[in-house]
N, C-alpha and C positions, 0 to 999 in steps of 0.2 A: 289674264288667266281665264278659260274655258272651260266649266265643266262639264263632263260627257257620260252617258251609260249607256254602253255599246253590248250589246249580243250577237253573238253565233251561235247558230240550231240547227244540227242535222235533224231534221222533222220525221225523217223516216219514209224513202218511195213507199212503204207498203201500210205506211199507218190509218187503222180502222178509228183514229180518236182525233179526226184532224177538227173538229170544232173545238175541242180543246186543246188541241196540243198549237192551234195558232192564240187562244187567249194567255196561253201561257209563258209562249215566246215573246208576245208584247205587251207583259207583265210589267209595272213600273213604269210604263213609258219610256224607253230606251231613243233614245234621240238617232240611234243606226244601227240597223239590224242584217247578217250575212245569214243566207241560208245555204244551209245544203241539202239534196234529195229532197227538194221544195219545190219541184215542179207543180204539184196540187195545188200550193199555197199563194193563187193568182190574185190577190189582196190581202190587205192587212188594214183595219179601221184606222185611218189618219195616216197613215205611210204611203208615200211614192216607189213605189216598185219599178226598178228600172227598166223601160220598153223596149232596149235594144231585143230583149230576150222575144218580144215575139215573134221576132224574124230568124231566131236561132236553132228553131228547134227541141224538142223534148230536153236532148242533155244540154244544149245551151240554158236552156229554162232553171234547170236545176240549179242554179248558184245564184238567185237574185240578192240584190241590194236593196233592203228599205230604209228610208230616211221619211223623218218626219214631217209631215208638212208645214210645220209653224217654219222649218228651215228654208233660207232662198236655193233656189237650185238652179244649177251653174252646168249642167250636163249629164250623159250617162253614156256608157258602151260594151261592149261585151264582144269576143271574140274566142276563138276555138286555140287552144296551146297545143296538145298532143292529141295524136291520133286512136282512134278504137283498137285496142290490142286483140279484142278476140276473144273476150269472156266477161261474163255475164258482168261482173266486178270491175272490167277494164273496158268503160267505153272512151268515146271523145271527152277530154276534161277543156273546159273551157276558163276565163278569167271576166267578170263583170266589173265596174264601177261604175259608182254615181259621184259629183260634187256637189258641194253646196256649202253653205256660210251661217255661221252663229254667230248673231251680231258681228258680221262682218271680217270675222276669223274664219280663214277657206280652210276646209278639208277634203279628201278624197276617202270617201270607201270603197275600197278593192274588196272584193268577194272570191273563192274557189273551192277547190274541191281534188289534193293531188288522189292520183290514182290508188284505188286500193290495192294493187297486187303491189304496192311497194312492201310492204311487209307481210312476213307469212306469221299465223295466225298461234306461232309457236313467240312471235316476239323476234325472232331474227330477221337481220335488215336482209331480203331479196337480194339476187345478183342479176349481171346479163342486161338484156334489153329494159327490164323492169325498174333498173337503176338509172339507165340512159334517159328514160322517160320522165324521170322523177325529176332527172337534175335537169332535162331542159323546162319541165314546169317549173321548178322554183330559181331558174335562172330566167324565163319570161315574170315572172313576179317580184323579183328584185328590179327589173327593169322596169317597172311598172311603176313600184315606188318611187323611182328615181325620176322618169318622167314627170309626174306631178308634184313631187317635191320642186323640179325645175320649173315648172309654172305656176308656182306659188302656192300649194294645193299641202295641207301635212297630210299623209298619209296614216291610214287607219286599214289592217289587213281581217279580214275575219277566215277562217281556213279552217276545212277540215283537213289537215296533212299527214294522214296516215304513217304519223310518224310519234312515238311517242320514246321518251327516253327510259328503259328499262330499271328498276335495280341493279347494281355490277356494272353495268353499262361504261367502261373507262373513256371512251372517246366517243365524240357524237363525232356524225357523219359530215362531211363539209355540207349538202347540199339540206341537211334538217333545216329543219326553221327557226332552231334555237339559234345557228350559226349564220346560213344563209340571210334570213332579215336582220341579225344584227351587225353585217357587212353594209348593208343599207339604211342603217342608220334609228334599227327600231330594235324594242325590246319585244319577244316573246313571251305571253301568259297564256299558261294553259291547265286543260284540265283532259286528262290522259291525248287524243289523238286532236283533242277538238280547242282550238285558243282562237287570241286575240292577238295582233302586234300594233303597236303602238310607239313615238317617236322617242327617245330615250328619255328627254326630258319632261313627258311626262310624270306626275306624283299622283301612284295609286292609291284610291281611299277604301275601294272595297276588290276583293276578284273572288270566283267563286262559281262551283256550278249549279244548276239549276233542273227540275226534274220536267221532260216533256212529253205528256199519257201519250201512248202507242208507240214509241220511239225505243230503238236501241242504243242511241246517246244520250246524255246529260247534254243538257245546252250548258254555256259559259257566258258572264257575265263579269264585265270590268266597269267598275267606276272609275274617273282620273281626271287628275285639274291638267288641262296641258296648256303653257306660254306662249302667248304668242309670240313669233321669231322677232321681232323687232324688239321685244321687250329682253332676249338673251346678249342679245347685240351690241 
């Protein structure tokens, strides 16, 4: 068994508080941190920031992966999923991940960021090209998971997925997150647009969000003991 405390933090592209709002994200000492709209946030005290990003570009930059460095580390990459729609809201969304090992238990942090024009700003889920986009980011992210679960890797998602599930809400959409990563084998915790996923078998001890000065998000934070696979076996 493994324990971990993992965060995701939209930081905010335009925030004037970023000496704080990075102490605050690596509050606790969180052993793997996702960002989002974190291009500013080009370190973190004791975190590996993953380097694919500085060959990516501004919006590749936006979705780094930090992992601690007391962690061994086992690799990192990032790569672009959908294209610039054409508003200031809808650029290039990319997908990052780093690996690395706790005492010798692999994991993968995946990083992203789906488009914001998936939802309009009333709560109702977008249609048309904005849906199409959506679903092939979160169908490159399932596959993602799968990939490193096949090379021994558990999988750990951090995401912002502009997605959240409404009151009244009867039916989630196939391609959410609540539904989409639990076809791949993970549970969804979140906190409105902004969560974590994690491998089913995980046993959560804390989840909860978190406040980050200059920010229009709450960051989120999961504690969880997760098994390693030999030991379900």
């Amino acid at each position: 068994m493994t324990r971990l405390r993992l965060r995701t933090a939209n930081v905010y592209a335009a925030n004037h508080q970023r000496n704080a709002a990075a102490r605050a994200v690596r509050a606790g000492d969180p052993d793997a941190i996702g960002g989002q709209e974190a291009w500013w946030l080009a370190a973190l005290a004791g975190y590996r920031r993953t380097a694919a990003h500085r060959a990516a570009g501004r919006n590749g930059a936006e979705v780094p992966v930090f992992v601690d460095n007391r962690h061994t580390y086992h690799g990192d990459g990032a790569y672009c999923v959908t294209p610039d729609l054409g508003s200031r809201v809808a650029p290039d969304r990319w997908i990052s991940w780093q690996r690395f090992d706790v005492d010798e238990h692999r994991f993968a942090a995946i990083g992203s960021h789906v488009n914001a024009a998936l939802q309009r700003p009333d709560g109702a889920l977008a249609t048309g090209p904005r849906i199409k986009w959506a679903e092939v980011h979160m169908r490159a992210l399932v596959d993602e998971v799968r990939r490193h679960r096949g090379d021994g890797f558990e999988p750990l998602v951090f995401l912002d997925a502009n997605y959240a599930r409404r009151p009244g809400q009867r039916k989630l959409w196939r391609w959410s997150p609540h539904r989409a990563l639990a076809r791949a084998g993970l549970t969804w915790y979140s906190h409105r647009v902004d969560g974590i996923a994690v491998p089913t078998s995980a046993r959560v001890l804390n989840a909860g969000p978190f406040h980050i000065p200059g920010s229009d998000h709450d960051g989120f934070e999961l504690v969880v003991d997760i098994p390693r696979r030999d030991a379900r076996n």
